[in-house]
N, C-alpha and C positions, 0 to 999 in steps of 0.2 A: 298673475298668480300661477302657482305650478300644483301638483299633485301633492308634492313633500308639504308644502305650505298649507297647502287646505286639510291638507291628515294633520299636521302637528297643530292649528288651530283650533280655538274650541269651538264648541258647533251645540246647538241646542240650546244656548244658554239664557233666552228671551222666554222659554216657555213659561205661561201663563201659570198662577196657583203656587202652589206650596209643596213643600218638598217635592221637587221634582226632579231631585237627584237622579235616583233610578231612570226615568223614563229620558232624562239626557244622555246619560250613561247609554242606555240602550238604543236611544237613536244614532248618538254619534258613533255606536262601535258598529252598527249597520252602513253607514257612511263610510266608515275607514275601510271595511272587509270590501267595499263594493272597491274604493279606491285600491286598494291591495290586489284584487284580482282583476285590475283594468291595468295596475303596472306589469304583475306578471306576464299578463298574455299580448299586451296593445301590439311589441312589435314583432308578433309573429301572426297576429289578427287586425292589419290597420283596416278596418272594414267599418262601417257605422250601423249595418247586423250586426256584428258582434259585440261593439260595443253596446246596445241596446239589447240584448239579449243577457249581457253579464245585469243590467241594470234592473232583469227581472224579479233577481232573489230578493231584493232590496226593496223593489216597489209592494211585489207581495207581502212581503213583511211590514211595511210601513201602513200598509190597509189595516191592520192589526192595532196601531195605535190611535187614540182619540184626534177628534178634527184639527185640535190648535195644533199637533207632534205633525200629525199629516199633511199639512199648508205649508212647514218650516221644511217638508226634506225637498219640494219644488226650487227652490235657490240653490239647493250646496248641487243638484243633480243638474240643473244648467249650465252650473260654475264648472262643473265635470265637463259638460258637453262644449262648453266655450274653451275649456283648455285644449279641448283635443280639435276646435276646430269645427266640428259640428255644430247648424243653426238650429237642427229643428228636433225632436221625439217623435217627430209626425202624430202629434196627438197621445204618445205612448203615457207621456205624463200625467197628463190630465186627466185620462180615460181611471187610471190607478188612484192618483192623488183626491182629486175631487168627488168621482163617484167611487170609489173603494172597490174598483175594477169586477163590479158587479156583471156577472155572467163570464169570469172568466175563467178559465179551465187553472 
């Protein structure tokens, strides 16, 4: 899978409940802007800092949506980290995703 391929896919489309147009709309345009600013800069930052740093606007914001939106953005954000190569978030994921990056600045 490539970057083009995961932006033009649709993304959010299992979420649980009823209309839940909006809130896929909004997850998946958090996904593509995160994608977008990992293509802009990746090859003048091939770094796994940097890349985990662009990953922050996106995790912060994803704290913002209810638990089922916030379980579904852990897969597209691996599939990020698997394309580029990277194994691990060293916890960055999890820390955001599951406890809603409680205590962080």
């Amino acid at each position: 899978m490539s970057f083009r391929s995961l932006r033009a896919g649709a993304k959010f489309d299992d979420l649980p409940g009823y209309n839940t147009e909006q809130e896929q709309a909004r997850c998946s345009a958090l996904v593509d802007e995160l994608i977008d600013r990992l293509l802009a800069g990746i090859e003048a930052n091939p770094r796994k800092s940097w890349v985990l740093e662009q990953c922050l606007p996106t995790l912060k914001a994803a704290c913002l949506e209810d638990t089922e939106a916030r379980e579904r953005f852990g897969p597209y954000l691996e599939r990020i980290l698997d394309i580029l190569g990277i194994e691990s978030s060293d916890g960055m994921f999890t820390f955001y995703l599951a406890f809603g990056g409680v205590g962080a600045a």
